[in-house]
C-alpha positions as CSV (number, residue, x, y, z in Angstrom):
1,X,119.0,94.2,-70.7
2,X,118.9,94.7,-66.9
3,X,122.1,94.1,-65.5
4,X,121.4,95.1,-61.9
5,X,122.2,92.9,-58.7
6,X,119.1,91.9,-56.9
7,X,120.3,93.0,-53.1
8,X,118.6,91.5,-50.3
9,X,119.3,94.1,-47.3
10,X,118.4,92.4,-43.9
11,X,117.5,95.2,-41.4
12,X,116.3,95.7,-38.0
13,X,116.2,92.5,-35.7
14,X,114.7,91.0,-32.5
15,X,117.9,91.7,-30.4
16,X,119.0,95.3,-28.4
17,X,120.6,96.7,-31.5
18,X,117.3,96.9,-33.6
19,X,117.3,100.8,-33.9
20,X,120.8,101.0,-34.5
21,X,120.3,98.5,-37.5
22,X,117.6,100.5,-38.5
23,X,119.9,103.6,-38.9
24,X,122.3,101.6,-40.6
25,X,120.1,100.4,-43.2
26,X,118.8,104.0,-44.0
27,X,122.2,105.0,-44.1
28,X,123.2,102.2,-46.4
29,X,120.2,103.3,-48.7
30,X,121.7,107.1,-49.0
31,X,124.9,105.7,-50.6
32,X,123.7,102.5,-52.7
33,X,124.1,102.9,-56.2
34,X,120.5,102.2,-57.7
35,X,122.2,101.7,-61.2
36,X,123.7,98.7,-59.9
37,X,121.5,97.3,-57.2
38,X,117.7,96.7,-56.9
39,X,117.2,97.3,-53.1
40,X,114.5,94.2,-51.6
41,X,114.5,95.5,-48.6
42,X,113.7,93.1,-45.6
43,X,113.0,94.4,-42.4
44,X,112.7,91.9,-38.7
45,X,110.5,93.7,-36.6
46,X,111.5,93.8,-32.8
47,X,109.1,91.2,-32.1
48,X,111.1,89.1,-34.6
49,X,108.3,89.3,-37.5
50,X,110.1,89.1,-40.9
51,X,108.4,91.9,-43.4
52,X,108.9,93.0,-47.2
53,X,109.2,96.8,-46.8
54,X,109.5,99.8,-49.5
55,X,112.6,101.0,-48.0
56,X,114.7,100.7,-45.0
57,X,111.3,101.4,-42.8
58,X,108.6,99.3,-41.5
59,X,106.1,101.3,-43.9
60,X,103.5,99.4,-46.1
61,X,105.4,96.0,-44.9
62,X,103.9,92.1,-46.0
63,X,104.9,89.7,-44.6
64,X,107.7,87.4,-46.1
65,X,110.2,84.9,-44.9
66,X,113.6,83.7,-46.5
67,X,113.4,80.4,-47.8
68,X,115.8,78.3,-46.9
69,X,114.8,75.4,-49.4
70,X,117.2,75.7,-52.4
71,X,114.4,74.7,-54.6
72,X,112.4,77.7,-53.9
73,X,115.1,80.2,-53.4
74,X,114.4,83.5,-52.6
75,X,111.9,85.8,-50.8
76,X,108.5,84.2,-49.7
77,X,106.1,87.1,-49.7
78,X,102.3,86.2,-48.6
79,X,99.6,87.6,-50.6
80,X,95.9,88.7,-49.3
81,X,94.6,85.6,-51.1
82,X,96.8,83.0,-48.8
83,X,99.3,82.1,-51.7
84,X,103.1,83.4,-51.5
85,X,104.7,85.3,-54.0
86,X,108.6,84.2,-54.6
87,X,110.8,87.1,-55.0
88,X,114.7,85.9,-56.1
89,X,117.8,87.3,-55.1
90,X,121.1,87.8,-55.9
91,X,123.0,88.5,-53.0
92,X,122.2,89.4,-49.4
93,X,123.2,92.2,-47.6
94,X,123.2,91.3,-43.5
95,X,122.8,95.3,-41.8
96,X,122.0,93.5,-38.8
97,X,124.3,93.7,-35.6
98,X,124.4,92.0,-31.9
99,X,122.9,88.9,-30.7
100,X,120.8,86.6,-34.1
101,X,122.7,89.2,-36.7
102,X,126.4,89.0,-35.8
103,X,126.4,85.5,-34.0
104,X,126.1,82.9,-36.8
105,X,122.1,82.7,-36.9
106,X,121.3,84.6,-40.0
107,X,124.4,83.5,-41.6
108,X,123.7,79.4,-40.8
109,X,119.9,80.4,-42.6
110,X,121.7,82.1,-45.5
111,X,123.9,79.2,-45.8
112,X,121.1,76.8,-46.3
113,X,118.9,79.1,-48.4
114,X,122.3,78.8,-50.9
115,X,122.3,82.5,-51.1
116,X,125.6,84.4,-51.3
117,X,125.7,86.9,-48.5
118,X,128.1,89.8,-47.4
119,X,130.7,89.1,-44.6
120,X,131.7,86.3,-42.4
121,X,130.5,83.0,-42.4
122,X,128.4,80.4,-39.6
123,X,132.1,79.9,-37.4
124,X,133.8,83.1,-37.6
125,X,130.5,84.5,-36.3
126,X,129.9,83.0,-33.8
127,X,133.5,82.7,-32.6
128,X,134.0,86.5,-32.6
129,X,130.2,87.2,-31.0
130,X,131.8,85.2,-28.1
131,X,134.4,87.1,-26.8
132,X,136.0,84.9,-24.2
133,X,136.3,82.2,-27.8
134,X,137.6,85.2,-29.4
135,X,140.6,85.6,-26.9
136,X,141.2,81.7,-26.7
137,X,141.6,81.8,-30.8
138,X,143.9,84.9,-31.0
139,X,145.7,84.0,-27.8
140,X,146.7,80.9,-30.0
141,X,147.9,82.9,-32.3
142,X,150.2,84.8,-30.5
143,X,148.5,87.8,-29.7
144,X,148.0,89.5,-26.6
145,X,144.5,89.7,-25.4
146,X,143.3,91.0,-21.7
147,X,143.6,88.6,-18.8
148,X,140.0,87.3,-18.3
149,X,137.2,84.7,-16.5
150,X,134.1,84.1,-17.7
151,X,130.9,82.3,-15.4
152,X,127.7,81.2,-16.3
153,X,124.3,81.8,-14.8
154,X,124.3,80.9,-11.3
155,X,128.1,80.8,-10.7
156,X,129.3,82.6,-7.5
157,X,132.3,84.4,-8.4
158,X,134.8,85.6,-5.4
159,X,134.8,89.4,-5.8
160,X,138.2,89.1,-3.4
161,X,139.7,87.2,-6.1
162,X,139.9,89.9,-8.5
163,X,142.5,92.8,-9.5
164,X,140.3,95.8,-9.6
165,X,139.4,97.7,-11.9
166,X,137.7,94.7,-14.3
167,X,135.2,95.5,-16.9
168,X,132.2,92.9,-16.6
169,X,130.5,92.1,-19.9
170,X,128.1,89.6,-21.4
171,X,130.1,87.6,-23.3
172,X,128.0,87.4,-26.5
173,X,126.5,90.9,-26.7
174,X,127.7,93.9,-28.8
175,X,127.8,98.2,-28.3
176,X,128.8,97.8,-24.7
177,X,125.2,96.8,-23.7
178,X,125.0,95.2,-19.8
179,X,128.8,96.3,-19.8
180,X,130.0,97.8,-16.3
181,X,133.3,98.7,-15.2
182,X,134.1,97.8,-11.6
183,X,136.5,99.5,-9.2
184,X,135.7,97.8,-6.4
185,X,134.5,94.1,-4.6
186,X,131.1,95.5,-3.7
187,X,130.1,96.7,-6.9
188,X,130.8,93.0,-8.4
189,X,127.2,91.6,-7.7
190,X,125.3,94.6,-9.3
191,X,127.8,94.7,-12.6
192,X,127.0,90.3,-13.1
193,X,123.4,90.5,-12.6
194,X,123.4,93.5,-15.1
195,X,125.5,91.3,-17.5
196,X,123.3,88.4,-17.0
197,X,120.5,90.3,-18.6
198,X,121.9,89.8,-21.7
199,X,124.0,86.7,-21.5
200,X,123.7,83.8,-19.6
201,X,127.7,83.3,-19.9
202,X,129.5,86.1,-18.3
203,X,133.0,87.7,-19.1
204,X,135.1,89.1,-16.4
205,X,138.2,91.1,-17.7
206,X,140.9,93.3,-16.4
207,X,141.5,96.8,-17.0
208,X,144.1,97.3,-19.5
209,X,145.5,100.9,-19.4
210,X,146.1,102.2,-23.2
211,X,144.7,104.6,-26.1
212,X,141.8,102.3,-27.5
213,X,142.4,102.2,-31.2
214,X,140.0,101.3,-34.0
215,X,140.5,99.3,-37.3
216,X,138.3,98.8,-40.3
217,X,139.2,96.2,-42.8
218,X,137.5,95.2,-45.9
219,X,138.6,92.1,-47.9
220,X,139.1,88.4,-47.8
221,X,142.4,85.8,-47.0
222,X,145.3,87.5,-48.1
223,X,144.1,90.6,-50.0
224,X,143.0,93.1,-47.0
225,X,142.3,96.6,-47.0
226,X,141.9,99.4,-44.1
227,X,140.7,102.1,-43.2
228,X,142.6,105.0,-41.6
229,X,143.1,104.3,-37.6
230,X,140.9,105.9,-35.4
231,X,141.4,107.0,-31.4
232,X,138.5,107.1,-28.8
233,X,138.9,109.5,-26.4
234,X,137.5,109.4,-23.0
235,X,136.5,111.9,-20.6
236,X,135.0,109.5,-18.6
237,X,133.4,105.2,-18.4
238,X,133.8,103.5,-21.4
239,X,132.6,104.1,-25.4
240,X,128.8,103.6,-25.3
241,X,127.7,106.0,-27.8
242,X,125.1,103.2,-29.5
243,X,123.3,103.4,-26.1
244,X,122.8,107.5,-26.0
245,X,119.9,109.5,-27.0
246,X,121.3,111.7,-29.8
247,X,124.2,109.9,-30.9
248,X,124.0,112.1,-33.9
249,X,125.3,114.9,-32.4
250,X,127.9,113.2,-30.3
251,X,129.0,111.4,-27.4
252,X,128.3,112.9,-23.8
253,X,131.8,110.9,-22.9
254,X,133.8,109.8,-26.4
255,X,134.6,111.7,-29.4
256,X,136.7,109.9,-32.4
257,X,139.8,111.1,-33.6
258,X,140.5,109.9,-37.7
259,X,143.3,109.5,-38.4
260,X,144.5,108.3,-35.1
261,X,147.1,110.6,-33.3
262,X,149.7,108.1,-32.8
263,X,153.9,107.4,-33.9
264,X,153.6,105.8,-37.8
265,X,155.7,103.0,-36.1
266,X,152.9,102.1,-33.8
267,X,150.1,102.2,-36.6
268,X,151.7,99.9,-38.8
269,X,151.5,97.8,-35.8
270,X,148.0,98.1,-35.0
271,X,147.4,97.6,-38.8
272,X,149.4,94.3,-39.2
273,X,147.7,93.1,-35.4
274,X,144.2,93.6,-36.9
275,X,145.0,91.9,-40.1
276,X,146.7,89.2,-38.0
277,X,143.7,89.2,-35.5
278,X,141.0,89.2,-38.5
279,X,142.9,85.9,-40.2
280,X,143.1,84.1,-37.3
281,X,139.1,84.5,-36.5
282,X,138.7,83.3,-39.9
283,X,137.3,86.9,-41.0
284,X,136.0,87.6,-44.7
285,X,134.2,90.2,-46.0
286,X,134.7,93.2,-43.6
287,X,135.1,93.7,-39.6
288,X,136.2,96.2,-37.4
289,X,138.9,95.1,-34.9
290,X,139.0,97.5,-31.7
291,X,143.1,97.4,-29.8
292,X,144.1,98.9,-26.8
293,X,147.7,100.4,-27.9
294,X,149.4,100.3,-24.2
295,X,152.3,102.9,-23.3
296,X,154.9,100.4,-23.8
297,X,154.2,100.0,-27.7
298,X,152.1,96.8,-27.2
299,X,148.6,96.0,-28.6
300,X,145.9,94.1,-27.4
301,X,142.7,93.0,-28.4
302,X,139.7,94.4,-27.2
303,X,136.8,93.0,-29.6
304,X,136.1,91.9,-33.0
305,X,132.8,93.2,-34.3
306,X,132.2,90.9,-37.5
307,X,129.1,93.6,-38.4
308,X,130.0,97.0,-37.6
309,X,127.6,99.4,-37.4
310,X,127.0,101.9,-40.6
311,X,125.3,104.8,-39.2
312,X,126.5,108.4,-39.9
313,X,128.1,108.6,-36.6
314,X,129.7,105.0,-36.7
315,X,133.1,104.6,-36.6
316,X,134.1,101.9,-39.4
317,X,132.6,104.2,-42.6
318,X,134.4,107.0,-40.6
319,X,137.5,105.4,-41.0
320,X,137.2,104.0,-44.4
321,X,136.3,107.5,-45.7
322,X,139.3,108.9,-44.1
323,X,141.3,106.1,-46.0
324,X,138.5,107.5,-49.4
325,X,136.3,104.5,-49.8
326,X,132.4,106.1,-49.4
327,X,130.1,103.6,-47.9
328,X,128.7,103.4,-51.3
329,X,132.4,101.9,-52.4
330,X,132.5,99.6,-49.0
331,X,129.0,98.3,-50.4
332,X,130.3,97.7,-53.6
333,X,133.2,95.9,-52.5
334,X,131.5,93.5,-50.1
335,X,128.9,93.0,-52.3
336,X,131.8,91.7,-54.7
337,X,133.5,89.9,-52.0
338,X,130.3,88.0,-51.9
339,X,129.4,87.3,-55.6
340,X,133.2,85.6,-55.8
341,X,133.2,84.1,-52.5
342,X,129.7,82.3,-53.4
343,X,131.2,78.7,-54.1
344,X,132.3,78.5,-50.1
């Protein structure tokens, strides 16, 4: 008898992170364990097309669209002849990142298809993808966050007003894309309008000076997992490496340090913030929560990325293999996650 999980795997996407999900997915596909899964493997093209593809690739694609009827569950797949074919699943896999992946909108069409999917639900989604909500929520809890403004499309914001250097972001966009940091009141206007590209609603922060500090966590409520700590360093800017040519071979700026170089005192604190941090945003499933540990033995938040990239040069399997869980054990713990968290 065939015992094996029928795994959706989502892939690709219409947003600016399509080729990074893209190497996720084929990434994912190195590591799954093809005793226990059968791979569907369901790829959105950039122009938002939804396809049935043989692998984590755009090759020999139909097309197909999720159902999100519970009476006809499953995979819609259109034949040559006009009729649909319906293809079940089990349990759906999300590779997707940024803007319609990370933000609550494949997650609110999973919810109504009555499909059990990997990671965090419609709320924590979108709260997280929106980093000024983000702030509000763990500010709330206690937790230090940097001193920010946010303005929407045609605000005027008073570049005098500000206490240089701030970092101007979109505030619902992921990998540091339309992300400027700005030293000085003439530079303001260029850094919005390059934020505006992405988002409508702009986020304004200010520098805060500290070791930028990663941590991946796997699990959900009270029983949480992580991954060894890891440090960015900087030669220069700010961690971009999801917007350079070859990030395969490294960063032109950044490089990664697992484990982090830091006191044990001061990771236990960054470990207990992130937990903290990933409760209070209502986290399940898995997340990567990025600190700034200051010189004065404080953390703050920096972001919350609810679908961490999975590529060979990203840093939450990085970390999570320092800590010995392969991305083939991440998969299978999600995946479980999933299967028990179902009845949400």
């Amino acid at each position: 008898m065939d015992m094996k999980l029928k795994l959706g795997i989502l892939f690709g996407g219409a947003g600016e992170e399509h080729p990074v999900s893209v190497k996720s997915a084929q990434e994912v596909a190195k590591h799954l364990d093809l005793a226990k899964y059968e791979p569907v493997w369901i790829g959105i093209t950039e122009s938002g097309a939804w396809r049935l593809c043989d692998g984590p690739n755009f090759d020999a694609a139909r097309p197909a669209v999720l159902s999100p009827d519970r009476s006809t569950p499953g995979l819609l797949v259109l034949l040559a002849d006009g009729r649909y074919l319906t293809v079940s699943l089990d349990v759906v896999l999300p590779v997707l990142h940024g803007k319609t992946g990370e933000d609550g909108s494949i997650q609110g069409l999973l919810e109504l298809s009555g499909l059990p999917y990997v990671g965090c639900d419609i709320q924590s989604s979108a709260v997280c993808m929106d980093k000024s909500l983000a702030y509000t929520v763990v500010r709330s809890a206690g937790i230090a966050t940097p001193t920010f403004w946010t303005g929407t499309a045609d605000e005027d914001i008073d570049p005098f007003q500000l206490p240089y250097p701030v970092f101007v972001k979109p505030a619902r966009s992921g990998s540091s894309f339309g992300v400027s940091k700005v030293t000085r009141p003439a530079e303001l206007a260029d850094a919005l309008e390059t934020a505006r590209r992405y988002d409508a609603k702009v986020l304004i922060e200010e520098g805060v000076v500290g070791s930028e500090i990663g941590c991946a966590i796997l699990g959900n409520d009270g029983d949480l997992v992580t991954g060894e700590l890891d440090h960015i360093t900087l030669t220069h800017g700010f961690f971009r490496i999801h917007q350079e040519d070859t990030p395969e071979s490294g960063s032109e700026n950044s490089a990664p340090v697992v484990p982090a170089q830091i006191p044990e005192d001061a990771r236990k604190l960054v470990q207990e913030t992130a937990m903290a941090i990933y409760r209070a945003l209502g986290c399940r499933g898995l997340a990567r929560v990025d600190m700034f540990l200051k010189e004065d033995g404080t953390v703050v938040l920096n972001e919350v990325n609810t679908l961490p990239g999975l590529t060979s040069y990203s840093r939450y399997p990085r970390m999570m293999a320092a800590a010995g869980l392969s991305l083939g054990d991440v998969v299978d713990r999600v995946v479980a996650l999933a299967m028990e968290g179902s009845s949400r």
